[in-house]
N, C-alpha and C positions, 0 to 999 in steps of 0.2 A: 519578669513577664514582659512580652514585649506590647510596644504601643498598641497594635491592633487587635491584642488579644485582655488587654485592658479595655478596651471602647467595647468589644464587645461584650465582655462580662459585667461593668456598668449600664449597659443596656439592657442587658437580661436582669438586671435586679432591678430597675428604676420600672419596667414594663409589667411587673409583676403588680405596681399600683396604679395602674392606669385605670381611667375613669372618664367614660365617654359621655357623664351626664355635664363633669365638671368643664369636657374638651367642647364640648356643644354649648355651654354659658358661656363661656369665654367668646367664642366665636360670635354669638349674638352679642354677645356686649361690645363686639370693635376690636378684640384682641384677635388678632390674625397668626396664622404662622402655616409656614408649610406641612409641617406635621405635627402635631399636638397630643397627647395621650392622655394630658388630664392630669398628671402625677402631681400628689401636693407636695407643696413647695418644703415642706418640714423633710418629706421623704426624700426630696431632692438633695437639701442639705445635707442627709443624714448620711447619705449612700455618698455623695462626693467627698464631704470631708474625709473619708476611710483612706483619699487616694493625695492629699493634700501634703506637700505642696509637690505638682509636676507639673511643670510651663511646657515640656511639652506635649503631654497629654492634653495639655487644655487647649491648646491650639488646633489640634488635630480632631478635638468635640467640638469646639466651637463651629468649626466648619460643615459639621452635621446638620442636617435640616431641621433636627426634632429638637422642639422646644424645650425638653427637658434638659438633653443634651446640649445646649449653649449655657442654659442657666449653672448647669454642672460647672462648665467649665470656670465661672467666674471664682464659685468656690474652690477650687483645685487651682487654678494659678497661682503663681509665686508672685506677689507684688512687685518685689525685689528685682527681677527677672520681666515684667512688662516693658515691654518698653513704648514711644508715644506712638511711634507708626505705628503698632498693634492697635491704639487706642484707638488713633484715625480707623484705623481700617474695621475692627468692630464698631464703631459706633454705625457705621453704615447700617447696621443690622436691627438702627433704634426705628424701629416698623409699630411698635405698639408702648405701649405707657408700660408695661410688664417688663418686658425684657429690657428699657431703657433704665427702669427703677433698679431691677437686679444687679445687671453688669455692674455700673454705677456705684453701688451702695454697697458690694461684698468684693468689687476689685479696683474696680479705678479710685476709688477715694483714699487706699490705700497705697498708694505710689508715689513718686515725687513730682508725678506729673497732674497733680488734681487740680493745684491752685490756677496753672497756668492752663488747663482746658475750662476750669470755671468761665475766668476772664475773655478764652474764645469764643466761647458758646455760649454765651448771656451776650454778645453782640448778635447773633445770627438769626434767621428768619423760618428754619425748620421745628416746628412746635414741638418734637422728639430730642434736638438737641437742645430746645430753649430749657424744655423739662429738666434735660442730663445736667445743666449747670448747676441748676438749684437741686436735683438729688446729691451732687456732690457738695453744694454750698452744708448742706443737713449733717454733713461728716467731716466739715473743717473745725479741728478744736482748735487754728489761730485765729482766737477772737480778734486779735489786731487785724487779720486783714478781713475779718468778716465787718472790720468798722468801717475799714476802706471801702469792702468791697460796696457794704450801703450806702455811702455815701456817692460812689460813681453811679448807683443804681437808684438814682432817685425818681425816676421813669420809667420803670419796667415793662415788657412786654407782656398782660395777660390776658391777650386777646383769645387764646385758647384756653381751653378748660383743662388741660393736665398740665398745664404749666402755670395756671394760677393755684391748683391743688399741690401742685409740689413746692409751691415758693413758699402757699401757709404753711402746710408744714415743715417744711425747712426755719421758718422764722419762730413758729412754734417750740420747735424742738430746739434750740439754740438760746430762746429764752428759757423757756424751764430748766434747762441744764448750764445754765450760766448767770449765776444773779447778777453780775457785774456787767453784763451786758444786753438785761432784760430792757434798762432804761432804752436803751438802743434803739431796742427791737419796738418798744414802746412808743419811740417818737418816731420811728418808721412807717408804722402802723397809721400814726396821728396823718402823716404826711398821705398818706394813702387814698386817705376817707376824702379826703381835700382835691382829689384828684376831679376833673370832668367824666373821663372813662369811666364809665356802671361798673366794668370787670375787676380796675384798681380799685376803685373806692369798697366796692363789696368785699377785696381781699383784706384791704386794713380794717374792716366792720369785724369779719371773722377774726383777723388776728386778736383783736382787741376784745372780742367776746371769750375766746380761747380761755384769754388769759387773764380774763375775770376784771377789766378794765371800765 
């Protein structure tokens, strides 16, 4: 089947659940996109992975306006087969906390290029790519550089609200699913509270509430 007659018949099945009560919450909540249908995100998974792995079908969704269809596309790429200018060039597209979390967390984390955008984008000043670090920090299992990586990061940016939301749970999720480097996360957290910033010190409050501290 060729490319354009794959995009279109993902389309015709993702559109089948569309839901304008969920496309109109989204939108009052700050989630933007050019086109939106509302389709939940399980339906999304379910109809992409059918088409998984094609790098280039996914590039060729990604490019689509509708929100369904970018998310598709993260599922359906070959990790193996990204390469970083791709990364570059869709992050462009990190416009809302949604589509930043996705991309992020079912395709770039899987590449070889996650460690080395962690470390670009946990310096930068755009609060979508500050997010995208710490969504892919939440999917690094090398605990060694997640030691480094805290410790370079003992100042964090969380002056925005979805990049203080994805650093807790990124630190969250890394401690419960790592006893050996729960301690870590624990005197991270300590360091945190100690902070003057209201926005740090309330993220190390959280962590350490989380985690039953």
């Amino acid at each position: 089947m060729k490319i354009k007659s794959k995009i279109d018949e993902i389309f015709i099945k993702l559109v089948r659940f569309k839901n304008g009560v969920t496309a109109d919450y989204m939108l009052n909540s700050g989630i933007f996109y050019e086109r939106n249908y509302g389709v939940p995100l399980a339906d999304i998974k379910r109809i992409a992975t059918e088409y998984f792995p094609n790098h280039e079908l996914a590039i060729e969704l990604f490019l689509r306006k509708e929100r369904e269809m970018k998310i598709a596309a993260a599922f359906i790429d070959n990790p193996d087969e990204t390469t970083c200018e791709q990364i570059d060039e869709w992050s462009k597209s990190f416009l809302n906390t949604e589509i930043t979390e996705k991309i992020c967390c079912n395709l770039f984390c899987k590449t070889p290029f996650a460690i080395q955008k962690i470390e670009e984008w946990n310096t930068g000043d755009s609060k979508f790519i500050l997010q995208a670090s710490w969504n892919l920090v939440s999917k690094i299992s090398d605990m060694n550089f997640i030691k480094r990586f805290l410790s370079k990061t003992s100042k964090p940016n969380f002056d925005f609200t979805n990049v203080q939301f994805a650093a807790i749970q990124a630190l969250i999720s890394i401690a419960n699913g790592n006893e050996n480097t729960k301690n870590d996360i624990l005197l991270y957290a300590e360091n945190l509270t100690k902070s003057t910033n209201v926005n740090t010190k309330f993220a190390g409050k959280e962590i350490l509430a989380f985690l039953d501290c």
